[in-house]
C-alpha positions as a LaTeX table, in Angstrom:
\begin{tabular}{lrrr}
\hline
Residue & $x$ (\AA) & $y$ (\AA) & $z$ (\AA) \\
\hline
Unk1 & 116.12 & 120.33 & 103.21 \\
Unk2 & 118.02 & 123.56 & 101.09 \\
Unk3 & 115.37 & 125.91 & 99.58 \\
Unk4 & 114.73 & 124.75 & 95.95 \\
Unk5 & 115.46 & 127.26 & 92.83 \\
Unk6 & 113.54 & 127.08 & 89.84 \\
Unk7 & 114.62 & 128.08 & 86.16 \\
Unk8 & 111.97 & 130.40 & 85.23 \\
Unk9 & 114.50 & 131.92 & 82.82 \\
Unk10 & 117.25 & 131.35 & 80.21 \\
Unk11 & 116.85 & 127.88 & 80.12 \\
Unk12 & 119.84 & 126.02 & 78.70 \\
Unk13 & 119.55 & 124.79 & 75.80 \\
Unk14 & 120.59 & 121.26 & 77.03 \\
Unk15 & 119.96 & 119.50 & 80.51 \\
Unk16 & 122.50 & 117.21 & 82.38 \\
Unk17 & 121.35 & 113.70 & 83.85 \\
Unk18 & 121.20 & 115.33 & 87.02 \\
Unk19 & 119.05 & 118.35 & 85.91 \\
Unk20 & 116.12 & 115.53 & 84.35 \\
Unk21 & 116.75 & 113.63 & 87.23 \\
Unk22 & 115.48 & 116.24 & 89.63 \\
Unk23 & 112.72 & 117.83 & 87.39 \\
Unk24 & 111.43 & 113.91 & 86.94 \\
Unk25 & 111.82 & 113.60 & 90.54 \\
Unk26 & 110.12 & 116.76 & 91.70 \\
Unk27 & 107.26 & 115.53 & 89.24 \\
Unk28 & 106.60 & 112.42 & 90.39 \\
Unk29 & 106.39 & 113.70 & 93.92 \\
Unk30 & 109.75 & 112.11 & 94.87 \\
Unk31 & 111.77 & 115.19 & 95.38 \\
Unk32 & 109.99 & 115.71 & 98.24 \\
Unk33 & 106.71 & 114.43 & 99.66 \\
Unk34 & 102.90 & 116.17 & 98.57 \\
Unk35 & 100.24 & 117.05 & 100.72 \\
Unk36 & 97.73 & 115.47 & 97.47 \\
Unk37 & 95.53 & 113.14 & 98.46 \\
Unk38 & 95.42 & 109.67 & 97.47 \\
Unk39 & 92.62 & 109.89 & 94.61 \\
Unk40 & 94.73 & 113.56 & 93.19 \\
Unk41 & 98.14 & 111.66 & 93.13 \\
Unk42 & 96.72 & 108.85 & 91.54 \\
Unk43 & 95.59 & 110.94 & 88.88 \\
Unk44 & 98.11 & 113.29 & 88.86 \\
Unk45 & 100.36 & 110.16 & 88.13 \\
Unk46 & 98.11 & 109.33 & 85.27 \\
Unk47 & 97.92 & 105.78 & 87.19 \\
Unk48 & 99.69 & 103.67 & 89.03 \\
Unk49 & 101.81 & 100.33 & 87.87 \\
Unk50 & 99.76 & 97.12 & 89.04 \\
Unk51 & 101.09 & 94.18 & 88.25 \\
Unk52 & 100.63 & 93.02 & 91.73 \\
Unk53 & 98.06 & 94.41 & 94.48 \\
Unk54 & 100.42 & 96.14 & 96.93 \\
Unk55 & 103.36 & 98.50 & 94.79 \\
Unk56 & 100.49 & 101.04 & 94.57 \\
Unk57 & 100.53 & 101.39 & 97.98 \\
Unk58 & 104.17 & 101.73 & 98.25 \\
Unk59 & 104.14 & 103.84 & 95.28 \\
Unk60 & 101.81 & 106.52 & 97.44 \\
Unk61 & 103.57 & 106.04 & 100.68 \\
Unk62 & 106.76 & 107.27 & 98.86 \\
Unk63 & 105.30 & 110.20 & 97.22 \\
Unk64 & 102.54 & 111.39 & 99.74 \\
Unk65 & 102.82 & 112.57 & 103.25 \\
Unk66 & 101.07 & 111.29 & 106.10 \\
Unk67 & 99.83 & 108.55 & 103.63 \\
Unk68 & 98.03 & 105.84 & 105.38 \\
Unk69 & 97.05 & 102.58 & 102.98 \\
Unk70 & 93.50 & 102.64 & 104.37 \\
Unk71 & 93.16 & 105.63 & 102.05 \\
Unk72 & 94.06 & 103.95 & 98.75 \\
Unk73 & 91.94 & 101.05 & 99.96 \\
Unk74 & 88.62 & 103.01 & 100.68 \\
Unk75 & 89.13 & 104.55 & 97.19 \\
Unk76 & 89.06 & 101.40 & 95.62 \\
Unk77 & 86.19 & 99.63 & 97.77 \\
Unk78 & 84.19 & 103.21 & 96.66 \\
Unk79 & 85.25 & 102.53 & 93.04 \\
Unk80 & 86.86 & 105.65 & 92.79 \\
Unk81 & 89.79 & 103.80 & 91.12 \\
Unk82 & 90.12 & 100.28 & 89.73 \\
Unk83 & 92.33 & 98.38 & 88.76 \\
Unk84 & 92.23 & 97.41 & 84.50 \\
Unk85 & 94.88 & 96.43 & 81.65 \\
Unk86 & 96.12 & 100.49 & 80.13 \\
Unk87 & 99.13 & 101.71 & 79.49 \\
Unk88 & 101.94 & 98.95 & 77.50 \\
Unk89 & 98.88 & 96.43 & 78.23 \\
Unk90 & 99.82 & 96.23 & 81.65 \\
Unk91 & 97.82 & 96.46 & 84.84 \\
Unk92 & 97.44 & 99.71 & 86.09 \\
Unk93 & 95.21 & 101.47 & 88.88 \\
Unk94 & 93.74 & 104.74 & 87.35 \\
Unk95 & 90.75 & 107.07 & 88.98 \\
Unk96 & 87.39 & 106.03 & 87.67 \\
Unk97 & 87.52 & 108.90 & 85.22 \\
Unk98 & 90.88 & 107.71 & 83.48 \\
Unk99 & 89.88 & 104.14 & 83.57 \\
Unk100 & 86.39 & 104.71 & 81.48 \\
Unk101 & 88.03 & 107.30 & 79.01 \\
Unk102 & 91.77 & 105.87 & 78.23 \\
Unk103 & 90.87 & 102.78 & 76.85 \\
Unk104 & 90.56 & 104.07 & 73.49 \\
Unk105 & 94.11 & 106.06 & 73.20 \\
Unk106 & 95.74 & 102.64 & 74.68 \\
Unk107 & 93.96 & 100.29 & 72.45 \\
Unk108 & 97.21 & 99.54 & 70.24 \\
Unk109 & 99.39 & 97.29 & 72.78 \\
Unk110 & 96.15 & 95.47 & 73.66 \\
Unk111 & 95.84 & 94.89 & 69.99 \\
Unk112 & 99.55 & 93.84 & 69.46 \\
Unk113 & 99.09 & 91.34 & 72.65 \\
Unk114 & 96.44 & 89.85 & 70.98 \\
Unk115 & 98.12 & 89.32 & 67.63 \\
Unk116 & 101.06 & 87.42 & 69.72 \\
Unk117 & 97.76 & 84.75 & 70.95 \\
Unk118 & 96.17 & 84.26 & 67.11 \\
Unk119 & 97.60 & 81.08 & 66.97 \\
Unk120 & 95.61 & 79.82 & 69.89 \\
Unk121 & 92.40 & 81.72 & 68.85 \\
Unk122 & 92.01 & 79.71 & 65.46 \\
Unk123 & 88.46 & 79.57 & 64.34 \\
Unk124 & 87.29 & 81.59 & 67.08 \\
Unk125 & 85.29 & 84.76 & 66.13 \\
Unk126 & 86.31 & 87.57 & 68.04 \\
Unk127 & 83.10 & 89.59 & 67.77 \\
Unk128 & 80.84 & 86.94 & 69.19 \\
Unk129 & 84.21 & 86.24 & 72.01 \\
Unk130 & 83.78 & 90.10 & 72.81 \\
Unk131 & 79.76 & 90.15 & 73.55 \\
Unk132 & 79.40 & 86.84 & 75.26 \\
Unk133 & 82.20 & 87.77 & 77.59 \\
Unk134 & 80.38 & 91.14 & 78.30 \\
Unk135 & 77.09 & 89.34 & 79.22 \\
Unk136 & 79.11 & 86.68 & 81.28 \\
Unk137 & 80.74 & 89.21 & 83.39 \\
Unk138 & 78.07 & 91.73 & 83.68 \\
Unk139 & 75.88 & 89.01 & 85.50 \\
Unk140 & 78.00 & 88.88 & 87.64 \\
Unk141 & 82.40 & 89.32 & 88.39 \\
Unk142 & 83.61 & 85.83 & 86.83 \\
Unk143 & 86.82 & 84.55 & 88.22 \\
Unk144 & 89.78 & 83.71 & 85.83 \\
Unk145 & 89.15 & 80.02 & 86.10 \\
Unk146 & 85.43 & 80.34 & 85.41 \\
Unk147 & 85.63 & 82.73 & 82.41 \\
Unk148 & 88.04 & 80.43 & 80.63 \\
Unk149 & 85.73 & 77.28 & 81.42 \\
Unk150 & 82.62 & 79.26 & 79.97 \\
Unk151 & 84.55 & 80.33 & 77.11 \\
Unk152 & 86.32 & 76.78 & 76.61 \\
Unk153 & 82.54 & 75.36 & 76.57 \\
Unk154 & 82.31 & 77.73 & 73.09 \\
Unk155 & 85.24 & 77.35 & 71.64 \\
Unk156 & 86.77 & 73.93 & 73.18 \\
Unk157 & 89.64 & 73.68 & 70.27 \\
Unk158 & 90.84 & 77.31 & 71.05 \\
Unk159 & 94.30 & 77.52 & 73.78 \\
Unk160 & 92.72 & 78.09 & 77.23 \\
Unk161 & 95.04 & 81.27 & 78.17 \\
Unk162 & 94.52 & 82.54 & 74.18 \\
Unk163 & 90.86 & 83.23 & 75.18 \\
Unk164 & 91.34 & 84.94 & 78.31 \\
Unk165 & 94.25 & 87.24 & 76.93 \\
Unk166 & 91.61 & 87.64 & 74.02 \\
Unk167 & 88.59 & 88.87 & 76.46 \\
Unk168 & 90.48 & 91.21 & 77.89 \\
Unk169 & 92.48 & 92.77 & 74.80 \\
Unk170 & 89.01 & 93.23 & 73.96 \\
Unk171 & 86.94 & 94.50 & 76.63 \\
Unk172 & 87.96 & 97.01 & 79.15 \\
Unk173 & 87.61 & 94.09 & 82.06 \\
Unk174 & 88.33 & 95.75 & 85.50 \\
Unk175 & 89.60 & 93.45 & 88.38 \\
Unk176 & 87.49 & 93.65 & 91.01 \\
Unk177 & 87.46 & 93.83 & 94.41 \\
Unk178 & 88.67 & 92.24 & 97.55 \\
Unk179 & 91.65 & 91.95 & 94.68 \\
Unk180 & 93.81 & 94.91 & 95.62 \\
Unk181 & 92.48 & 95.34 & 99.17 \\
Unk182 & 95.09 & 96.60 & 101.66 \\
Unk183 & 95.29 & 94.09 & 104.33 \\
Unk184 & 92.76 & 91.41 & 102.38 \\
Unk185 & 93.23 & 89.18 & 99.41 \\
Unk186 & 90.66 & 87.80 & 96.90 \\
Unk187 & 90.75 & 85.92 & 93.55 \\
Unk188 & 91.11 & 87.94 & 90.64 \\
Unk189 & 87.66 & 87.93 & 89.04 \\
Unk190 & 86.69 & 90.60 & 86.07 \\
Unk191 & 83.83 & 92.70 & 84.84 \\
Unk192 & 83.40 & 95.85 & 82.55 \\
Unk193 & 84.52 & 98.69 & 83.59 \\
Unk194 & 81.33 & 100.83 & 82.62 \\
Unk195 & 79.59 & 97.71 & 84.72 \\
Unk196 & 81.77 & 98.30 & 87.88 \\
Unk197 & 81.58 & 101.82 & 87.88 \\
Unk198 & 78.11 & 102.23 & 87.16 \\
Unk199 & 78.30 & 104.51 & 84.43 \\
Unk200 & 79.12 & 105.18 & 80.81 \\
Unk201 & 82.83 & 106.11 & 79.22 \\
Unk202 & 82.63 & 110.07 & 78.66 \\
Unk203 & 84.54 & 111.29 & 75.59 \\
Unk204 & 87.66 & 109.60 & 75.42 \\
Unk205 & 91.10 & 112.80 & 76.01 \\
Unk206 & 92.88 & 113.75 & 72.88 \\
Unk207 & 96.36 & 112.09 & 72.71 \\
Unk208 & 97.00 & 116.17 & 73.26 \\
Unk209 & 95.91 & 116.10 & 76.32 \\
Unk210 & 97.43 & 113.02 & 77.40 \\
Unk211 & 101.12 & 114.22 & 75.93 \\
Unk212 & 100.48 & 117.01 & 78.52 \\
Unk213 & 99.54 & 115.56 & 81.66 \\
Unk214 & 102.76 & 112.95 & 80.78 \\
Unk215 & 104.95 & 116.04 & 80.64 \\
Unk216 & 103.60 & 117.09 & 83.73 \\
Unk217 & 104.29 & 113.82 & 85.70 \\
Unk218 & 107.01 & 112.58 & 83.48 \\
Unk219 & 108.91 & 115.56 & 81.71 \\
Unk220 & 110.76 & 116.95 & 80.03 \\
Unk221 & 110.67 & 113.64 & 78.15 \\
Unk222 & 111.31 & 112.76 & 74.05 \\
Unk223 & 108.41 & 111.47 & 71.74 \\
Unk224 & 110.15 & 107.84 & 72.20 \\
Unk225 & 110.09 & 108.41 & 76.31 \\
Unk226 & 106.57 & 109.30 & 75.90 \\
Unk227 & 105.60 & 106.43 & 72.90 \\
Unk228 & 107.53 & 103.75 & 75.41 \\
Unk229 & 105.51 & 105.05 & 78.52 \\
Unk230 & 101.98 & 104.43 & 76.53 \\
Unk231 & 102.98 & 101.40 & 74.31 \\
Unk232 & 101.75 & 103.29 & 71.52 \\
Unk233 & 104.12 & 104.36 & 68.22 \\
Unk234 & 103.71 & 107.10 & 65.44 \\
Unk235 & 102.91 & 110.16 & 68.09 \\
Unk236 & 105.76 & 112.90 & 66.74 \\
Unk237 & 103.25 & 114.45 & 64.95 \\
Unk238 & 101.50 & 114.97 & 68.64 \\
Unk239 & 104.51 & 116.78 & 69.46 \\
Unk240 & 104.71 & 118.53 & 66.13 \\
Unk241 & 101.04 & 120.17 & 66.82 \\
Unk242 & 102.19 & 121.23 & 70.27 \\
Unk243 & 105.12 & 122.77 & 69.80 \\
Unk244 & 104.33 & 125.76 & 70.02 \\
Unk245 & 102.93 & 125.33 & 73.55 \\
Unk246 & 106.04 & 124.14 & 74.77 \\
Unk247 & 109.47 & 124.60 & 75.23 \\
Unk248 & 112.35 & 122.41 & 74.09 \\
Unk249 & 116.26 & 121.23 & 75.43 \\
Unk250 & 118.40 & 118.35 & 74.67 \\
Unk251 & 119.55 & 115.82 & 76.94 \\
Unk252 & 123.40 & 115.53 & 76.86 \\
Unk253 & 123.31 & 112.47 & 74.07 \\
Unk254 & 121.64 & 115.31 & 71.89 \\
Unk255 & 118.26 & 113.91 & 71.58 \\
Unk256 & 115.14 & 116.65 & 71.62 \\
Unk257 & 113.07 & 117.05 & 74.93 \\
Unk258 & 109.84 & 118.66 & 75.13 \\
Unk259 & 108.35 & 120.22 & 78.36 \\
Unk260 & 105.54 & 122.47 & 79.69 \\
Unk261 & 106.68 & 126.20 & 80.29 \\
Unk262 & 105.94 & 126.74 & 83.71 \\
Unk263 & 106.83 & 122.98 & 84.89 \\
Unk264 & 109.48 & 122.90 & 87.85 \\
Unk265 & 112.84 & 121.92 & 86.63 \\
Unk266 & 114.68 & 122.34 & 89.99 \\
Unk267 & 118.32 & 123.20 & 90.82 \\
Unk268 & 120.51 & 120.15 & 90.31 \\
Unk269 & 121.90 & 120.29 & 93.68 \\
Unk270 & 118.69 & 119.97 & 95.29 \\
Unk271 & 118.86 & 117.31 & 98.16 \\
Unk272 & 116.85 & 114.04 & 96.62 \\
Unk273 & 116.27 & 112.34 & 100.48 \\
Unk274 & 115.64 & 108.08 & 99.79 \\
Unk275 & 112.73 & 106.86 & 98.98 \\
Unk276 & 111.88 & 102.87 & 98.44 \\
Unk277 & 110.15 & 102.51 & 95.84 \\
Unk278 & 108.11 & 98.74 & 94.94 \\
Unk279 & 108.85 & 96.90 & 91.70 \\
Unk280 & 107.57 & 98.35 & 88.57 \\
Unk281 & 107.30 & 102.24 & 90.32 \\
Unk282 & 106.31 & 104.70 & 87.50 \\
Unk283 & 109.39 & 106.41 & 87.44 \\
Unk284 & 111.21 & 103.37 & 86.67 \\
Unk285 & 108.86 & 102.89 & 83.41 \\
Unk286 & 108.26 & 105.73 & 82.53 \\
Unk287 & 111.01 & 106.76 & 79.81 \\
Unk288 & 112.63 & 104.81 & 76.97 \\
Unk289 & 115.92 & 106.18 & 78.53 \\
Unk290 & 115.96 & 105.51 & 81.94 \\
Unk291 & 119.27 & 106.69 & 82.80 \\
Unk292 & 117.83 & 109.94 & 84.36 \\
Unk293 & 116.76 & 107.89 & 87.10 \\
Unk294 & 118.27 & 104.39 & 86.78 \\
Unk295 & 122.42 & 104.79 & 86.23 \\
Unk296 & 123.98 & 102.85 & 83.74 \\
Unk297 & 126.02 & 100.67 & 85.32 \\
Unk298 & 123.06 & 99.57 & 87.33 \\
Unk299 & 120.88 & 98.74 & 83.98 \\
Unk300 & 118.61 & 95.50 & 84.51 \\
Unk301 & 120.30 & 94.86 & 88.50 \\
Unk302 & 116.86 & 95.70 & 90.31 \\
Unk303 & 115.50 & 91.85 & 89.07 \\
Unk304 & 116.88 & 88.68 & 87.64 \\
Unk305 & 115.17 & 86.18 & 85.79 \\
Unk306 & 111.41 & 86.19 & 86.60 \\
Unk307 & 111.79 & 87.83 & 90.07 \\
Unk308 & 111.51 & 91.82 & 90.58 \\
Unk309 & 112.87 & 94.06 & 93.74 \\
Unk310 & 112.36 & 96.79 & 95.46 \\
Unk311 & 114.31 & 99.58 & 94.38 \\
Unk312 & 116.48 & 102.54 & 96.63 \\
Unk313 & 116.34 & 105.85 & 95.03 \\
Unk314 & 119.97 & 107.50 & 96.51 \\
Unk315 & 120.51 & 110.71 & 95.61 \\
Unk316 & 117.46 & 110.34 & 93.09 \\
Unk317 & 119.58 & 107.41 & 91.35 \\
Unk318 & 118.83 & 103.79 & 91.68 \\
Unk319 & 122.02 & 102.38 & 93.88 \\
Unk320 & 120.53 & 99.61 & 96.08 \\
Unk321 & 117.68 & 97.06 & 96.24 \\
Unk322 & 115.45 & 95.87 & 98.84 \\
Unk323 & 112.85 & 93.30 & 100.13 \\
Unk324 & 111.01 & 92.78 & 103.34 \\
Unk325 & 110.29 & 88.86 & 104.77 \\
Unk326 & 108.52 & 87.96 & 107.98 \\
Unk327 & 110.98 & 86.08 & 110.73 \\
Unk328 & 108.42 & 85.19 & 113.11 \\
Unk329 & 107.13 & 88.27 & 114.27 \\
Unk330 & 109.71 & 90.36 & 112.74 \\
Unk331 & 109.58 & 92.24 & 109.69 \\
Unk332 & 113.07 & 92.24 & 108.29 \\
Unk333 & 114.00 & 94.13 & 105.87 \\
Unk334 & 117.13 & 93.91 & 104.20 \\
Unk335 & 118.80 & 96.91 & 102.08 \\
Unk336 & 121.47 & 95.64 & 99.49 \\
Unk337 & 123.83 & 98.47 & 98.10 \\
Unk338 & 124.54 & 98.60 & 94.73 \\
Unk339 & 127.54 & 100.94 & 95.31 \\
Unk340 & 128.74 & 101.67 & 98.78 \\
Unk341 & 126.80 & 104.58 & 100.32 \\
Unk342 & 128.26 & 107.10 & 102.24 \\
Unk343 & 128.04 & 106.53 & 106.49 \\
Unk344 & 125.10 & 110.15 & 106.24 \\
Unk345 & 123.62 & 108.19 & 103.25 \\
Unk346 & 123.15 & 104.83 & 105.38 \\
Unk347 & 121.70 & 106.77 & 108.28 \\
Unk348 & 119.32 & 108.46 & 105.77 \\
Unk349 & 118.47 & 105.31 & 104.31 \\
Unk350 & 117.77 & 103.25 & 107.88 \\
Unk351 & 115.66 & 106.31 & 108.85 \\
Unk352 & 113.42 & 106.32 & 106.01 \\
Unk353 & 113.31 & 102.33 & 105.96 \\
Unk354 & 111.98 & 102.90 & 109.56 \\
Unk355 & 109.44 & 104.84 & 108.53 \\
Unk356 & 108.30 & 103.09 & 106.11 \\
Unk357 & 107.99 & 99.85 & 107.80 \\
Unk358 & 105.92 & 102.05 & 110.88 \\
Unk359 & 103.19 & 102.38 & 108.10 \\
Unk360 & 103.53 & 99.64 & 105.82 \\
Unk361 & 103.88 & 96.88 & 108.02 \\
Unk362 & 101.77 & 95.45 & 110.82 \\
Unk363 & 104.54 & 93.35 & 112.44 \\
Unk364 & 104.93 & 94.19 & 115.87 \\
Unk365 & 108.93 & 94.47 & 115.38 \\
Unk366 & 111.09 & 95.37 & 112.78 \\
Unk367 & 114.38 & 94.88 & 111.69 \\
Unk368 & 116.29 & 96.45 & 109.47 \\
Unk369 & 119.93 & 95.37 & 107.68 \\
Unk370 & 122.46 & 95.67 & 104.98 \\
Unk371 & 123.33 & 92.73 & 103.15 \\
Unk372 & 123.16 & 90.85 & 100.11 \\
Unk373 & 119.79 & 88.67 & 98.71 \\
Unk374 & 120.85 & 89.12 & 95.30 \\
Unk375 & 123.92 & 87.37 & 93.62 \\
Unk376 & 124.40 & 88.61 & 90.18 \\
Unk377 & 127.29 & 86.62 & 89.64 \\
Unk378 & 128.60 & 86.81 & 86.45 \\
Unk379 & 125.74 & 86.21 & 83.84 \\
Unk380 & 124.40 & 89.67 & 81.74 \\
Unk381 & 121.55 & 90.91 & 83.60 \\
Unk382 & 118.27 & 91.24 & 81.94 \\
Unk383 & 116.35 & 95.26 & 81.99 \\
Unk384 & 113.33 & 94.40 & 84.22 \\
Unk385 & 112.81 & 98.05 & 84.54 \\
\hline
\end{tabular}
């Protein structure tokens, strides 16, 4: 890979697509691969999507070298991260530190979520909801279907779903394990987060501090990019106080950009190898304009309707999708181009596929093609990203 070059000086006063793409990149450890561990990464990434149980794995093996899934694994079985609802009240994984102190700065899309379920939770008080599904779960990790049949026994007029969104809008409710195991599976089943941990939330970080480790990981980014990223509103004022801490461009649509002096914004020609990245990868969330990473024309064409891909970073752009299935005992997985690579490109992208499927799978063969899974046809895609 060419030497990087970093602008340490004279910094334009705007940045091209290309020039966020690669400081975004080289943040998110994509630009090339860090010797972190799996438990500095995570927090270094201020968390990692969750949805499901495996994209955090994929989301490490893409960023870290030498990453082995055991590692992420152990973490969690040693509840040195967990899995809980943060950021956009959406399942994330966080270190044990982020996940008893961000609760409070993320409170404000859990709040909004449960506003959308009021008409289910009429006549319910959400006080007495809040401490009797504290004691329920601190006795012990109550699965999904129990909670909601404990809860139902209270409150047997209230919507079933309303009063498990409810409990954990509410309470900081961590998903426990053998949920999120690598190689194991396990019902999801919820407790507090002080309760799993085994200690008490410190001092929650000042939005400050949060606004700088997301330029860190995410920048140089806008108050919207950053406001979209947390699911929280009225932060310009954030911005406004640290100004003077930071330095400022425009992106080429005009719109301000803040950033940490001394962050990396490398050379624009830096080689970005491929990386496969899982559904819902940070850097595919993390921005209210996503064209630095995800191109235009390619808007909302990593999903359709309910179902989510895999995503193919080329040249540090989203231009193909992929999936992996099991043909006997074959793991196949299948690359589909959103624009035609170049014949270097496809052996770049069948090397690192290779790779991947050496650590991520435990198939004794693999298999690896081009082709389509997808058909778009001719219906308007929705953004999944």
């Amino acid at each position: 890979m060419a030497a990087q070059t970093h602008r340490t000086a004279a910094h334009p006063a705007r940045l091209t697509v290309r020039e966020l793409n690669r400081a975004t990149l080289e943040r998110q450890l994509l630009l090339r691969r860090s010797s972190m561990s799996a438990r500095e990464a995570v927090g270094h990434l201020v968390g990692l999507q969750a949805q499901n149980t495996k994209p955090p794995y994929f989301q490490l093996y893409a960023r870290l070298a030498d990453f082995d899934p055991a590692e992420l694994s152990s973490l969690m079985e040693s509840r040195e991260v967990a899995r809980l609802v943060t950021l956009r009240s959406t399942l994330h994984t966080h270190t044990a530190d982020d996940a008893l102190t961000l609760g409070p700065l993320v409170r404000a899309p859990r709040d909004r979520e449960l506003a959308s379920f009021r008409h289910g939770l009429e006549g319910v008080d959400l006080d007495r909801l809040a401490a009797l599904t504290q004691r329920l779960v601190e006795e012990r990790p109550r699965p999904l279907k129990e909670l909601r049949g404990e809860l139902l026994a209270h409150w047997p007029a209230a919507d079933p779903l309303a009063l498990t969104v409810a409990a954990r809008c509410l309470l900081p409710l961590v998903q426990v394990t053998p949920r999120g195991l690598w190689g194991r599976g396990g019902q999801v089943a919820l407790t507090t987060v002080e309760h799993w941990l085994g200690r008490s939330a410190g001092p929650a970080p000042t939005l400050d501090t949060v606004v700088t480790r997301y330029l860190g990981a995410f920048g140089p980014a806008s108050v919207k990019d950053f406001q979209s990223w947390a699911g929280i509103t009225r932060t310009k004022e954030v911005f406004e106080r640290l100004r003077p801490r930071l330095t400022t461009f425009r992106d080429e649509n005009g719109a301000e950009l803040f950033d940490l002096p001394d962050a990396p914004r490398p050379d624009p020609d830096t080689p970005a190898p491929p990386r496969f990245l899982p559904e819902f990868d940070n850097v595919l969330l993390g921005h209210a304009d996503r064209t630095r990473v995800i191109p235009a024309v390619n808007k909302g064409r990593n999903g359709k309707g309910n179902q989510t891909y895999g995503s193919v970073l080329i040249d540090g752009f989203l231009d193909a999708l992929w999936q992996v299935r099991q043909e006997q005992d074959t793991a196949v997985l299948t690359v589909q181009p959103l624009r035609k690579p170049t014949r270097a490109q496809t052996a770049e992208i069948t090397e690192e596929a290779a790779r991947m499927l050496a650590v991520m799978s435990d198939a004794p063969d693999h298999d690896i093609r081009f082709g389509t899974f997808l058909d778009f046809g001719d219906r308007p895609q929705t953004d999944l990203s």
